[in-house]
PDB file of N, CA, C and O in Angstrom, chain B, residues numbered from 101:
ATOM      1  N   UNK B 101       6.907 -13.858   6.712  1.00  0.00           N
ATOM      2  CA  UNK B 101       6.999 -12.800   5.710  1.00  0.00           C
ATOM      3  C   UNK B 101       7.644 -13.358   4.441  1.00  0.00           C
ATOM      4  O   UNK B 101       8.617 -14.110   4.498  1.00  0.00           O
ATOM      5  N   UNK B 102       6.967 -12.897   3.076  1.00  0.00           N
ATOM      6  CA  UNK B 102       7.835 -13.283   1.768  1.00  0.00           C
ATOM      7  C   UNK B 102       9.240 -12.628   1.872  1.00  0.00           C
ATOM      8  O   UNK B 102       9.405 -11.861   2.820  1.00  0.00           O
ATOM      9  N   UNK B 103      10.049 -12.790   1.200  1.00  0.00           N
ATOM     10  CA  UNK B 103      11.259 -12.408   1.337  1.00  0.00           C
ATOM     11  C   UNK B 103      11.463 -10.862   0.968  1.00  0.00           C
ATOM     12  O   UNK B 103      10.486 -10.227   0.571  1.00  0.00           O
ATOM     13  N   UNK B 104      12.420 -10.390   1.063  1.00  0.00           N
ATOM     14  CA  UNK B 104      12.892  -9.376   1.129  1.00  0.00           C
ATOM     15  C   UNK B 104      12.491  -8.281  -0.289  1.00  0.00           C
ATOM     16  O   UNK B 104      11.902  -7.209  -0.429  1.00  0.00           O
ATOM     17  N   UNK B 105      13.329  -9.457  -1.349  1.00  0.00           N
ATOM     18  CA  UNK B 105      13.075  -8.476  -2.940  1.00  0.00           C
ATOM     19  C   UNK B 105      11.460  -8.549  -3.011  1.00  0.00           C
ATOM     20  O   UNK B 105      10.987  -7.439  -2.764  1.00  0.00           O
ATOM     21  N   UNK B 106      10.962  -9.043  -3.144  1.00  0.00           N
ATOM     22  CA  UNK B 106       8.847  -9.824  -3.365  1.00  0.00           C
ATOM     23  C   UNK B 106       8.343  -7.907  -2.338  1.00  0.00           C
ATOM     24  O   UNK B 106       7.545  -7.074  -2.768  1.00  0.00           O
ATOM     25  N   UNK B 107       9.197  -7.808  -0.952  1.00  0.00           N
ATOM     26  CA  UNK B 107       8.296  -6.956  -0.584  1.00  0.00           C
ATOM     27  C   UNK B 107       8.948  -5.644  -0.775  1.00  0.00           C
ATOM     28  O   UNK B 107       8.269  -4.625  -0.645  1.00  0.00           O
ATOM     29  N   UNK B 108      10.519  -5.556  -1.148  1.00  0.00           N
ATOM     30  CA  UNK B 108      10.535  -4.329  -1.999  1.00  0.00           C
ATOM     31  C   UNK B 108      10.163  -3.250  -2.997  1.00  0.00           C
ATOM     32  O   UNK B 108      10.145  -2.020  -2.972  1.00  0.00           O
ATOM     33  N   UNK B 109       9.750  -4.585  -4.255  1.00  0.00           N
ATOM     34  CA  UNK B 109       8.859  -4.090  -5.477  1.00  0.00           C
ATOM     35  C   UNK B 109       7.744  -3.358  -4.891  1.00  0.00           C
ATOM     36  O   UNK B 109       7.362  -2.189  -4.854  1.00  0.00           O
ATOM     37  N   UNK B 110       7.389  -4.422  -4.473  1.00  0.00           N
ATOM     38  CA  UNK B 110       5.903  -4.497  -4.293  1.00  0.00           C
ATOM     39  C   UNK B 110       5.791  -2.530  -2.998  1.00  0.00           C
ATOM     40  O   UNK B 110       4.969  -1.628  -3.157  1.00  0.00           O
ATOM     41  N   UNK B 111       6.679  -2.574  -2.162  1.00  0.00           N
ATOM     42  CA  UNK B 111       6.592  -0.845  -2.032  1.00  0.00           C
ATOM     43  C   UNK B 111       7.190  -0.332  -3.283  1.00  0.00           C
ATOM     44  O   UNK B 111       6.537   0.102  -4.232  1.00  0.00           O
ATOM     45  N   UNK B 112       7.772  -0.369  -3.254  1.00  0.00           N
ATOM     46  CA  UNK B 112       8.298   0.402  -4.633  1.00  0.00           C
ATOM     47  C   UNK B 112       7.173   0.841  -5.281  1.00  0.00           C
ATOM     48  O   UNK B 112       6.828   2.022  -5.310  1.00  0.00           O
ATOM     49  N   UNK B 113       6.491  -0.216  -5.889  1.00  0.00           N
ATOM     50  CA  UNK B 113       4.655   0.017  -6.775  1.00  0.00           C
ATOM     51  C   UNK B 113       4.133   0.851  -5.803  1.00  0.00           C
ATOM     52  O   UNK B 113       3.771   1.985  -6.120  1.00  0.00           O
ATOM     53  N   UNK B 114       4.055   0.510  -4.826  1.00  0.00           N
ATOM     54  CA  UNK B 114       3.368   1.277  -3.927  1.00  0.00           C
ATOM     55  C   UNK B 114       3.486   2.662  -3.504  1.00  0.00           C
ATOM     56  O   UNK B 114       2.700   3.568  -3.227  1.00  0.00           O
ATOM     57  N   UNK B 115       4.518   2.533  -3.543  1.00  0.00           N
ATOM     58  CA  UNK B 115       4.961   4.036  -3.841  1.00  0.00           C
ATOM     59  C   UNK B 115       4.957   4.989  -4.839  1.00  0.00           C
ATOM     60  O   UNK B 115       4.810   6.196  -4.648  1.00  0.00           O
ATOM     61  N   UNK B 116       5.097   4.513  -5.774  1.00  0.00           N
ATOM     62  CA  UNK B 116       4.827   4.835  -7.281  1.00  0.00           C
ATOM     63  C   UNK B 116       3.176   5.544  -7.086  1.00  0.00           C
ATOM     64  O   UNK B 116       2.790   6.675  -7.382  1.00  0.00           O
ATOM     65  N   UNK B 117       2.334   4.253  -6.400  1.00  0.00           N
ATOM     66  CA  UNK B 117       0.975   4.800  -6.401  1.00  0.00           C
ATOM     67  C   UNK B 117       0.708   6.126  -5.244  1.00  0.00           C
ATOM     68  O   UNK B 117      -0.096   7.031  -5.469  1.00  0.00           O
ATOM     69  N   UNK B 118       1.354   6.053  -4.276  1.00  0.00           N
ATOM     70  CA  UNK B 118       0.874   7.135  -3.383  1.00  0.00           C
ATOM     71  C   UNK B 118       1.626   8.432  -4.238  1.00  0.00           C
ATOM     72  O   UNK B 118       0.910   9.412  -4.444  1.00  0.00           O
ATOM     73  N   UNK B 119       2.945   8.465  -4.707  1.00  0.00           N
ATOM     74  CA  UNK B 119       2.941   9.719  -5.385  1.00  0.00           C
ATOM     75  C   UNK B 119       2.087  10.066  -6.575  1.00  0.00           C
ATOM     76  O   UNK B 119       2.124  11.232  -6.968  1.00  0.00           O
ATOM     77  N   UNK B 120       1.219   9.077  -7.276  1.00  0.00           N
ATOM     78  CA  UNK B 120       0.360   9.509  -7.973  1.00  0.00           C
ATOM     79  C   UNK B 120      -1.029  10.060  -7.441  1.00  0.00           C
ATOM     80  O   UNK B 120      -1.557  11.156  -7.627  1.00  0.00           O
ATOM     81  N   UNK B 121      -1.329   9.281  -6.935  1.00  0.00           N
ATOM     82  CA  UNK B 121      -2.767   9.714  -6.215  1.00  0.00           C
ATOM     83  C   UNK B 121      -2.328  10.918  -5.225  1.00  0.00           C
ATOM     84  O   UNK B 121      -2.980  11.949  -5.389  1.00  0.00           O
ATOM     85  N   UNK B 122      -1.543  10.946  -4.440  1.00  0.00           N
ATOM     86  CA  UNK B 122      -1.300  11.998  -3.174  1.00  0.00           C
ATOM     87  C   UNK B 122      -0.890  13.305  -4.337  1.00  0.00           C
ATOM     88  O   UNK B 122      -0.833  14.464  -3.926  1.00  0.00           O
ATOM     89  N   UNK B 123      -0.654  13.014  -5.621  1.00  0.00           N
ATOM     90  CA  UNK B 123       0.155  14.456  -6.556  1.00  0.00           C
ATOM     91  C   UNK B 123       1.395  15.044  -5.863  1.00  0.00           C
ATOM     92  O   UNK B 123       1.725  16.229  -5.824  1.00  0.00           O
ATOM     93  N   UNK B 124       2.172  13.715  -5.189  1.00  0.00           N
ATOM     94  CA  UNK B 124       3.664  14.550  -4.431  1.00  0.00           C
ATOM     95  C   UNK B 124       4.288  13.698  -5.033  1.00  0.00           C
ATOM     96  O   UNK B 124       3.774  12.598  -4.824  1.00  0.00           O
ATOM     97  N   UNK B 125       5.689  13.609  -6.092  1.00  0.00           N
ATOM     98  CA  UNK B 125       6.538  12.762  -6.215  1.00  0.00           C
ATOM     99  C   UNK B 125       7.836  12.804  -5.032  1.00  0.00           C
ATOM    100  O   UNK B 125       8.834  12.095  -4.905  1.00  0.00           O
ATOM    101  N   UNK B 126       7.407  13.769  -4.388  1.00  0.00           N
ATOM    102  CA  UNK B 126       8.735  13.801  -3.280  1.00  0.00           C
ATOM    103  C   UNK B 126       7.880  13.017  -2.085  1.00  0.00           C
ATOM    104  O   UNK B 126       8.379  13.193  -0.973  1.00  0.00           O
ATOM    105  N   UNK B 127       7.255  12.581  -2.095  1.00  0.00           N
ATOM    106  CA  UNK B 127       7.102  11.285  -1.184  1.00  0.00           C
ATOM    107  C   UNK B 127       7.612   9.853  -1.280  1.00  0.00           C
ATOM    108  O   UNK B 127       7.541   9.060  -2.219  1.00  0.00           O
ATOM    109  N   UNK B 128       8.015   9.758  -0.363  1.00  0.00           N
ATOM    110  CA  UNK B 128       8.776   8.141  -0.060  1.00  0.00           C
ATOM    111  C   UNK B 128       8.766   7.532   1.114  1.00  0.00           C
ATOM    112  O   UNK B 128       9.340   7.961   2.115  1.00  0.00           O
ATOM    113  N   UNK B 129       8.027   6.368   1.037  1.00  0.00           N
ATOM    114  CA  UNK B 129       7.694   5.391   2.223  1.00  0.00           C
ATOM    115  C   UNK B 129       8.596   4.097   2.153  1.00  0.00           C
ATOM    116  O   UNK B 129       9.320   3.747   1.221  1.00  0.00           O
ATOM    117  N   UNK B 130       8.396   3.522   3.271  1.00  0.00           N
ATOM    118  CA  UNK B 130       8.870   2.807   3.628  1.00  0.00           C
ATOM    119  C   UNK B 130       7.946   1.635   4.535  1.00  0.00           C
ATOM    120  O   UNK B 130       6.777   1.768   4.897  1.00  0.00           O
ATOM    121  N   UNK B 131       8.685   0.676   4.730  1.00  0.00           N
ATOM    122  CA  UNK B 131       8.109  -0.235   5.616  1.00  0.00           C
ATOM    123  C   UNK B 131       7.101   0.204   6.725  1.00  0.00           C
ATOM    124  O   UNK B 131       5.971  -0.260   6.880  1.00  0.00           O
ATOM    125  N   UNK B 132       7.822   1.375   7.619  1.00  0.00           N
ATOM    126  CA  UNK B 132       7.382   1.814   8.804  1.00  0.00           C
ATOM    127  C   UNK B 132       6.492   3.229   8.937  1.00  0.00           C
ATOM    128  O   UNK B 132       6.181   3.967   9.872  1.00  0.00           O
ATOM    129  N   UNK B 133       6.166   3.197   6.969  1.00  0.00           N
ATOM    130  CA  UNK B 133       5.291   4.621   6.983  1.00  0.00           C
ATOM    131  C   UNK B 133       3.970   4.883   7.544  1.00  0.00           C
ATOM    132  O   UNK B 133       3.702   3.854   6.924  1.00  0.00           O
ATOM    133  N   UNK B 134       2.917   5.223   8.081  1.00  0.00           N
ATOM    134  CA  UNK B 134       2.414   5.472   8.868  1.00  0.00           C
ATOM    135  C   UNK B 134       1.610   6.983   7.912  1.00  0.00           C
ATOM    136  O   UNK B 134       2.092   7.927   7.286  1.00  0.00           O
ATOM    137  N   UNK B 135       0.008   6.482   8.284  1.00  0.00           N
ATOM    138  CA  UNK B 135      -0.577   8.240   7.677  1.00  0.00           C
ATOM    139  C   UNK B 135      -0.062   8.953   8.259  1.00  0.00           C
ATOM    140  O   UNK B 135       0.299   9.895   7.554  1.00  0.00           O
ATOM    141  N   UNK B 136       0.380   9.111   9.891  1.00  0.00           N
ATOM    142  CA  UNK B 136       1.018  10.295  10.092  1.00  0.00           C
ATOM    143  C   UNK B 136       1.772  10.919   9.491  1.00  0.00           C
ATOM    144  O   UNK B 136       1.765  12.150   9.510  1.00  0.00           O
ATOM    145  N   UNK B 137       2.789  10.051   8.663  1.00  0.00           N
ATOM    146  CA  UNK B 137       4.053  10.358   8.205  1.00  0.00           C
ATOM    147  C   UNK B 137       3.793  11.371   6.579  1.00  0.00           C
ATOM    148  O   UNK B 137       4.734  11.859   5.954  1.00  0.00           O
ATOM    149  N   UNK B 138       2.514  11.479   6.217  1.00  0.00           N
ATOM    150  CA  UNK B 138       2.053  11.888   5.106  1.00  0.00           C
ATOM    151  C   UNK B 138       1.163  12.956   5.410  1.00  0.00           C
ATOM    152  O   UNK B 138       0.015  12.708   5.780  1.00  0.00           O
ATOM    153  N   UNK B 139       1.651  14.308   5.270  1.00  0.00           N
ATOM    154  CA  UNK B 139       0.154  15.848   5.138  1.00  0.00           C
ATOM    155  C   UNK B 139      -0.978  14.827   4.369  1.00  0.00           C
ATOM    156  O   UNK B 139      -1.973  14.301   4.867  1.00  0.00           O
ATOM    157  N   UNK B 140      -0.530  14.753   3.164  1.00  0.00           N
ATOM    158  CA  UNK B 140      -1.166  14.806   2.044  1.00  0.00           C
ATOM    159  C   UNK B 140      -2.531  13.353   2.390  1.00  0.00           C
ATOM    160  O   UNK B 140      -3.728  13.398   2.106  1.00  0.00           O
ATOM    161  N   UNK B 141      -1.853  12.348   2.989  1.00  0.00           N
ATOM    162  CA  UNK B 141      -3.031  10.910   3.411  1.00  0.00           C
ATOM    163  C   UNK B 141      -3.906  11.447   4.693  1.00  0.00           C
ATOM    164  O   UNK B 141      -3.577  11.619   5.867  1.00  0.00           O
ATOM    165  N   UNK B 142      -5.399  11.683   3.869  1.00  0.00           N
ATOM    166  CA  UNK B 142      -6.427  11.730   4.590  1.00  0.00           C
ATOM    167  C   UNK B 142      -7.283  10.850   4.601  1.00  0.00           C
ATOM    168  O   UNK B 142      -7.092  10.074   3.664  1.00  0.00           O
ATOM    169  N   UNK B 143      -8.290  10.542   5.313  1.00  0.00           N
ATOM    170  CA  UNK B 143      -9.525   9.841   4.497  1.00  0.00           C
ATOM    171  C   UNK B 143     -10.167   9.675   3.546  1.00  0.00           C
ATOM    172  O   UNK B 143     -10.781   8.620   3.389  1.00  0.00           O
ATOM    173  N   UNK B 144     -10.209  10.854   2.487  1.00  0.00           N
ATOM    174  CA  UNK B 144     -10.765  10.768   1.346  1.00  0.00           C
ATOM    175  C   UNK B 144      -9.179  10.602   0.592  1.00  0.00           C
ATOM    176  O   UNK B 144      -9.248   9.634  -0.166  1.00  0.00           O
ATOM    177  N   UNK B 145      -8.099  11.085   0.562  1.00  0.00           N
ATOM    178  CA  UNK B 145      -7.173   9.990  -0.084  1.00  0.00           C
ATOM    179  C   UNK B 145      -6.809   8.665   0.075  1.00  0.00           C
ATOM    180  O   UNK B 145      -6.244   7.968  -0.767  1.00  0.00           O
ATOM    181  N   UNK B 146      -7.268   8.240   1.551  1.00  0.00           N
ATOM    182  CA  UNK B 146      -6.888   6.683   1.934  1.00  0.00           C
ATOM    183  C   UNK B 146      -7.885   5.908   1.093  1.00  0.00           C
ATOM    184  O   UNK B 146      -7.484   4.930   0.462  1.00  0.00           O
ATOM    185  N   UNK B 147      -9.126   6.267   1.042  1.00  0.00           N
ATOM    186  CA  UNK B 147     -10.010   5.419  -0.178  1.00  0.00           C
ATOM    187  C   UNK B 147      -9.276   5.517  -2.058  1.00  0.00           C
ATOM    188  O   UNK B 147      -9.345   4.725  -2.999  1.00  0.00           O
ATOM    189  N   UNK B 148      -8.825   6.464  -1.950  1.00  0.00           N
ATOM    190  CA  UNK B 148      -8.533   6.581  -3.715  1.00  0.00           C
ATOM    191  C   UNK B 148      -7.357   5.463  -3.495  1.00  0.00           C
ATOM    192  O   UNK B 148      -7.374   4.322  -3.956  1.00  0.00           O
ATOM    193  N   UNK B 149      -6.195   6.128  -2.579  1.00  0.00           N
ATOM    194  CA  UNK B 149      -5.302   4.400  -2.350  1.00  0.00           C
ATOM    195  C   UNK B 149      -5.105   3.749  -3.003  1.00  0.00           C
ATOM    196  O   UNK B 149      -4.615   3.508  -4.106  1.00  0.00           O
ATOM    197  N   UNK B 150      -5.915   3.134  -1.556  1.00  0.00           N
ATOM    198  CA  UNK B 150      -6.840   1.392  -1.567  1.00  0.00           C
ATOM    199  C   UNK B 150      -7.330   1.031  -2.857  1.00  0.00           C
ATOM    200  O   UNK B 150      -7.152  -0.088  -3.340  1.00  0.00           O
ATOM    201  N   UNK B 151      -7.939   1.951  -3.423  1.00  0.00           N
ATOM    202  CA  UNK B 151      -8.537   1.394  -4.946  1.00  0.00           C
ATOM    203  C   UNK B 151      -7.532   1.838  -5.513  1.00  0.00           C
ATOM    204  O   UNK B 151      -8.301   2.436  -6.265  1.00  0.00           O
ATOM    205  N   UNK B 152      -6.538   2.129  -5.887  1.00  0.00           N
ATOM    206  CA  UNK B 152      -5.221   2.288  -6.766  1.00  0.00           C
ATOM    207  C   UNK B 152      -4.613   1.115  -6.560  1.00  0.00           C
ATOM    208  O   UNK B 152      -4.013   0.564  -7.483  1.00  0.00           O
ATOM    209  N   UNK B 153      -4.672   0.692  -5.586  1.00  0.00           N
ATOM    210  CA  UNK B 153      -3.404  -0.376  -5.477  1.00  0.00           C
ATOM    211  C   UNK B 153      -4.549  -1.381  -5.380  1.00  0.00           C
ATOM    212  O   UNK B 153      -4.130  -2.451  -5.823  1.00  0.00           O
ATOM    213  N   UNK B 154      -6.184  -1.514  -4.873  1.00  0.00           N
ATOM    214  CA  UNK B 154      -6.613  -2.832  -5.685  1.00  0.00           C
ATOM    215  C   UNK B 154      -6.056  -3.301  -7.253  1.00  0.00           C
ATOM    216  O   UNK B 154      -5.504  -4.331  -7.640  1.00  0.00           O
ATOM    217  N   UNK B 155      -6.516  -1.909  -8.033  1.00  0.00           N
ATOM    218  CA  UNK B 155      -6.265  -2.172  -9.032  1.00  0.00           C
ATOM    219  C   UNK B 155      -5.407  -2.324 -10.142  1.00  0.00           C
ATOM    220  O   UNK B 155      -5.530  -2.722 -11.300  1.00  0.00           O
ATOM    221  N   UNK B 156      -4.273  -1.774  -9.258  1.00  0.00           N
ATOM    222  CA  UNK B 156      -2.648  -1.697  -9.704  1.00  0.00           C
ATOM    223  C   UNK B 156      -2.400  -3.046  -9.686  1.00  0.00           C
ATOM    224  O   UNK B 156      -1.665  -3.357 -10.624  1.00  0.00           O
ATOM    225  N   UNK B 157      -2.895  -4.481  -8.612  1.00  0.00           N
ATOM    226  CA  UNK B 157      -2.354  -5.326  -7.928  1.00  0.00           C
ATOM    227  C   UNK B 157      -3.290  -6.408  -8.255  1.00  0.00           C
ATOM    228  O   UNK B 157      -3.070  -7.522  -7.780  1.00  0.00           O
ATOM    229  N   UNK B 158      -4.550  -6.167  -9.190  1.00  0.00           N
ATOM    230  CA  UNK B 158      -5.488  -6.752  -9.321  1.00  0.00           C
ATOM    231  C   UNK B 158      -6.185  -7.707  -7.932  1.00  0.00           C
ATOM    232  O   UNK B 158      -6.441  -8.909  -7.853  1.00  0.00           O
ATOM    233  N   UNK B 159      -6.328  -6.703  -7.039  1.00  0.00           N
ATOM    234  CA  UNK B 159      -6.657  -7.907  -5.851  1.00  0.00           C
ATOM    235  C   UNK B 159      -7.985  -6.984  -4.718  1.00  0.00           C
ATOM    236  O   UNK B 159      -8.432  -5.850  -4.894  1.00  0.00           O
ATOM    237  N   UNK B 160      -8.233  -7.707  -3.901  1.00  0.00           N
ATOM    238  CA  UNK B 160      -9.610  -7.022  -2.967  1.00  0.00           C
ATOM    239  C   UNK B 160      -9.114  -7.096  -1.458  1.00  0.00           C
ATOM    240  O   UNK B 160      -8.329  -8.015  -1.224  1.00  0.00           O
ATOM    241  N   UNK B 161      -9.372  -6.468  -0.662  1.00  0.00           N
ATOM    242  CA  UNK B 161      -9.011  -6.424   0.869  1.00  0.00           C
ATOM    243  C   UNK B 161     -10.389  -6.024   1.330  1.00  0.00           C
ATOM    244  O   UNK B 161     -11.150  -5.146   0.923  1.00  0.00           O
ATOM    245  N   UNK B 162     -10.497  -6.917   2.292  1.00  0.00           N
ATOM    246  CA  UNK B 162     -11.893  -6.622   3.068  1.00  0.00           C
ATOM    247  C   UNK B 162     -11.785  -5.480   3.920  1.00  0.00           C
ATOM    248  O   UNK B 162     -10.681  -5.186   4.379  1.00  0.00           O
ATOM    249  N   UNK B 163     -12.855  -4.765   4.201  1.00  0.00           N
ATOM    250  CA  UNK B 163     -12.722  -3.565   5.155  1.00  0.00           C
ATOM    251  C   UNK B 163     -11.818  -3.966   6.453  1.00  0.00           C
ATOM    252  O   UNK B 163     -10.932  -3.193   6.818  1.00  0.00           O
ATOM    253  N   UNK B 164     -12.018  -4.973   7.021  1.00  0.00           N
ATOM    254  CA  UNK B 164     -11.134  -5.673   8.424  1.00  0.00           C
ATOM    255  C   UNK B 164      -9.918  -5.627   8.047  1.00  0.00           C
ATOM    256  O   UNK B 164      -9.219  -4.990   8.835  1.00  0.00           O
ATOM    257  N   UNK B 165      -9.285  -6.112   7.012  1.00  0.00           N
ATOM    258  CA  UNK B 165      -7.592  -5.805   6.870  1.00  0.00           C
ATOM    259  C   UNK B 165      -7.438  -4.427   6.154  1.00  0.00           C
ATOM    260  O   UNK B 165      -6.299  -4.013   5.938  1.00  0.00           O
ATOM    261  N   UNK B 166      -8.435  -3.757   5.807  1.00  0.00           N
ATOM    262  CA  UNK B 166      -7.703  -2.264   5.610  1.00  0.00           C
ATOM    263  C   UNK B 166      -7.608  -1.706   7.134  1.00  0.00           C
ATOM    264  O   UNK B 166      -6.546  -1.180   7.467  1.00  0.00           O
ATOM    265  N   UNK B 167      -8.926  -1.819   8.298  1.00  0.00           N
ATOM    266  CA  UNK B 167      -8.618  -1.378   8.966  1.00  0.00           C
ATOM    267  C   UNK B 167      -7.465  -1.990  10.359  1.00  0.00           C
ATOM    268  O   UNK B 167      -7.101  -1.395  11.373  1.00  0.00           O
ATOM    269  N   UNK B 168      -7.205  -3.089   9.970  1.00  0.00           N
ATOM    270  CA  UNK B 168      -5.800  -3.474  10.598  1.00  0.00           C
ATOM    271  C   UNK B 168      -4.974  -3.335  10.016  1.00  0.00           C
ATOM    272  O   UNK B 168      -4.112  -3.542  10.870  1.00  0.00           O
ATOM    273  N   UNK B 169      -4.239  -3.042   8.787  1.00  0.00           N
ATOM    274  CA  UNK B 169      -3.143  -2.315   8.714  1.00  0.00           C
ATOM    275  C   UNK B 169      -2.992  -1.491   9.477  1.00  0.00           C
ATOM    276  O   UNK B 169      -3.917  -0.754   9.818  1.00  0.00           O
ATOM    277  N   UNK B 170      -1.236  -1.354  10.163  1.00  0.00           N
ATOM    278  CA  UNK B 170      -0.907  -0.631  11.554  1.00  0.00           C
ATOM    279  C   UNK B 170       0.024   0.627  10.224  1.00  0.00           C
ATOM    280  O   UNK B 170      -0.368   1.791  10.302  1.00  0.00           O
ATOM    281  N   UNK B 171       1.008   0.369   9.271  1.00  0.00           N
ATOM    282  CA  UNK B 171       1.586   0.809   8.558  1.00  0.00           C
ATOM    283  C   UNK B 171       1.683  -0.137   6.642  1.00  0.00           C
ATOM    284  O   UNK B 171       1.274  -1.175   6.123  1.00  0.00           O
ATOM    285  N   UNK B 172       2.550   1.180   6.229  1.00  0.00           N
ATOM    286  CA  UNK B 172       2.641   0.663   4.748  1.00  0.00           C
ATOM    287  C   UNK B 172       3.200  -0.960   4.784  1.00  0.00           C
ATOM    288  O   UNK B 172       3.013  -1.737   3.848  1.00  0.00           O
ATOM    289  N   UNK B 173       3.814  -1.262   5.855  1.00  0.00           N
ATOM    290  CA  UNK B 173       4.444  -2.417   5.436  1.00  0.00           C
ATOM    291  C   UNK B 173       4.032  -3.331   5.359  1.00  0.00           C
ATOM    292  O   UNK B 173       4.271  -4.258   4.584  1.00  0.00           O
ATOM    293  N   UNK B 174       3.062  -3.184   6.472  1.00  0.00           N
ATOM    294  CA  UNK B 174       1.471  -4.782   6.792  1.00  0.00           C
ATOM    295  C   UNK B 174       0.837  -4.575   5.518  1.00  0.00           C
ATOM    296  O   UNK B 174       0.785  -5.672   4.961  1.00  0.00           O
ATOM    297  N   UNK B 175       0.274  -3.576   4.718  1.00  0.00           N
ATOM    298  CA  UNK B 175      -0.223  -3.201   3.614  1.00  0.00           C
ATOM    299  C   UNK B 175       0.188  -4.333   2.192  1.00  0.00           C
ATOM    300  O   UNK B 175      -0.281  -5.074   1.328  1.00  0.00           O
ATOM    301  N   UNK B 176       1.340  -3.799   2.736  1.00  0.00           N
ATOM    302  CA  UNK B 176       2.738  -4.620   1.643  1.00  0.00           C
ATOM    303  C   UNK B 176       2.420  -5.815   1.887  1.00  0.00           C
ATOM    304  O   UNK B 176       1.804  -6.536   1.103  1.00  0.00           O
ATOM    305  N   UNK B 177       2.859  -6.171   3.131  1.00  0.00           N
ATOM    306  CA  UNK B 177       2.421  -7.963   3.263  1.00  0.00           C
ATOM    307  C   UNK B 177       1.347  -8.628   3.012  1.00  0.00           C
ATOM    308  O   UNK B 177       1.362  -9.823   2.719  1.00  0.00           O
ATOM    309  N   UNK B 178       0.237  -7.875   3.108  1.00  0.00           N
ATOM    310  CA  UNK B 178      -1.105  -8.006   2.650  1.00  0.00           C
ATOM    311  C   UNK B 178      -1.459  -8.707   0.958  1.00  0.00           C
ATOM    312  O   UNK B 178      -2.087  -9.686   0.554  1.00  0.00           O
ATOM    313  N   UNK B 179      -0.558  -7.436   0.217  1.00  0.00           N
ATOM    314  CA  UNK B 179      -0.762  -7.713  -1.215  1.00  0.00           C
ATOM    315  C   UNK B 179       0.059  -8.910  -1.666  1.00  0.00           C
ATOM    316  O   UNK B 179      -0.043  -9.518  -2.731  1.00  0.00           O
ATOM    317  N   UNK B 180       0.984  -9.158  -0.543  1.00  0.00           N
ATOM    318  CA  UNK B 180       1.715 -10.295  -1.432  1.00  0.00           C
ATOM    319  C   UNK B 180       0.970 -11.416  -0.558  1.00  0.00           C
ATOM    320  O   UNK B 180       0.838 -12.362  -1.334  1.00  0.00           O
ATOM    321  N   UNK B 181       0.511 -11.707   0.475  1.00  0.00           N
ATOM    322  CA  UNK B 181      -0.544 -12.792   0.783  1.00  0.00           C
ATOM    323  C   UNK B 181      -1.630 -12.730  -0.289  1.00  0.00           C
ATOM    324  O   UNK B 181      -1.884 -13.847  -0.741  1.00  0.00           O
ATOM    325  N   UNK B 182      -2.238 -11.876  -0.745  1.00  0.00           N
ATOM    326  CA  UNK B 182      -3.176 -11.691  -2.120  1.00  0.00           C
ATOM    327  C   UNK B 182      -2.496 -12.362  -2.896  1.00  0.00           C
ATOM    328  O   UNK B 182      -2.793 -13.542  -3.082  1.00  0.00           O
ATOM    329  N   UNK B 183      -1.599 -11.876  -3.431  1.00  0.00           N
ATOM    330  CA  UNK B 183      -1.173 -12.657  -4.379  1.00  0.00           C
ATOM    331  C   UNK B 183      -0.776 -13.845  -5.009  1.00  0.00           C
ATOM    332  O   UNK B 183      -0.924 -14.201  -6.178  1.00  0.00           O
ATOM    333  N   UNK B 184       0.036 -14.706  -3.535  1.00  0.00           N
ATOM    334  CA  UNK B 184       0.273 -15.786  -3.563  1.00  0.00           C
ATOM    335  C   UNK B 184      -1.291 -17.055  -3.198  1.00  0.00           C
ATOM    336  O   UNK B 184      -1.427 -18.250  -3.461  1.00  0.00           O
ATOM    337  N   UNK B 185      -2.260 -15.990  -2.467  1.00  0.00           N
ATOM    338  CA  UNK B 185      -3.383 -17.054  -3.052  1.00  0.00           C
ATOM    339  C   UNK B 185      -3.787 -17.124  -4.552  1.00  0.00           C
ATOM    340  O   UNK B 185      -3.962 -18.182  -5.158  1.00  0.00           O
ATOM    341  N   UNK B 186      -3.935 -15.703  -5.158  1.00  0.00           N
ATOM    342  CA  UNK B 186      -3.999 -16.044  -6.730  1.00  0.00           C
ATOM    343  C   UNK B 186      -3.418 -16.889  -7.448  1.00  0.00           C
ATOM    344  O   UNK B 186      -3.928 -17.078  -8.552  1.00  0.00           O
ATOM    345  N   UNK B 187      -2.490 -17.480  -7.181  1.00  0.00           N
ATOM    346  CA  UNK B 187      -1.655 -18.470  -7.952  1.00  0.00           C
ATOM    347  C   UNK B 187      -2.699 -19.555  -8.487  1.00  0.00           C
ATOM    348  O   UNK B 187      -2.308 -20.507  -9.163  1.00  0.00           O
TER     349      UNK B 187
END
């Protein structure tokens, strides 16, 4: 795993994005968030997402690692493996 601050931001953004797209600013995730943990994350919000935070993050996830993400946090780790191949 990248270190600690790298996967803070990086929810932090992420969070930023689910209260935009979901229209709840009283949502707050964490490492261990989970759609359960969200009314508002359905299927047709899990696609708006995914393309929020492609494009928040400038990066692509193949259908296979969206559908292995277990929670927000693999998500998280995801974008910063994206990222550090962009280099």
């Amino acid at each position: 795993m990248k270190n600690n601050e790298e996967l803070n931001y990086v929810i932090k953004k992420v969070n930023a994005i689910f209260n935009d797209v979901l229209e709840n600013d009283d949502i707050k995730i964490n490492y261990e968030t989970t759609v359960k943990d969200i009314d508002e994350w359905d299927s047709l919000s899990h696609i708006a997402l995914v393309v929020s935070i492609e494009k928040s993050f400038q990066i692509r996830f193949t259908a296979k690692e969206i559908q292995d993400f277990k929670n927000v946090g693999e998500m998280c780790e995801g974008i910063l493996l994206k990222l550090g191949n962009k280099k």
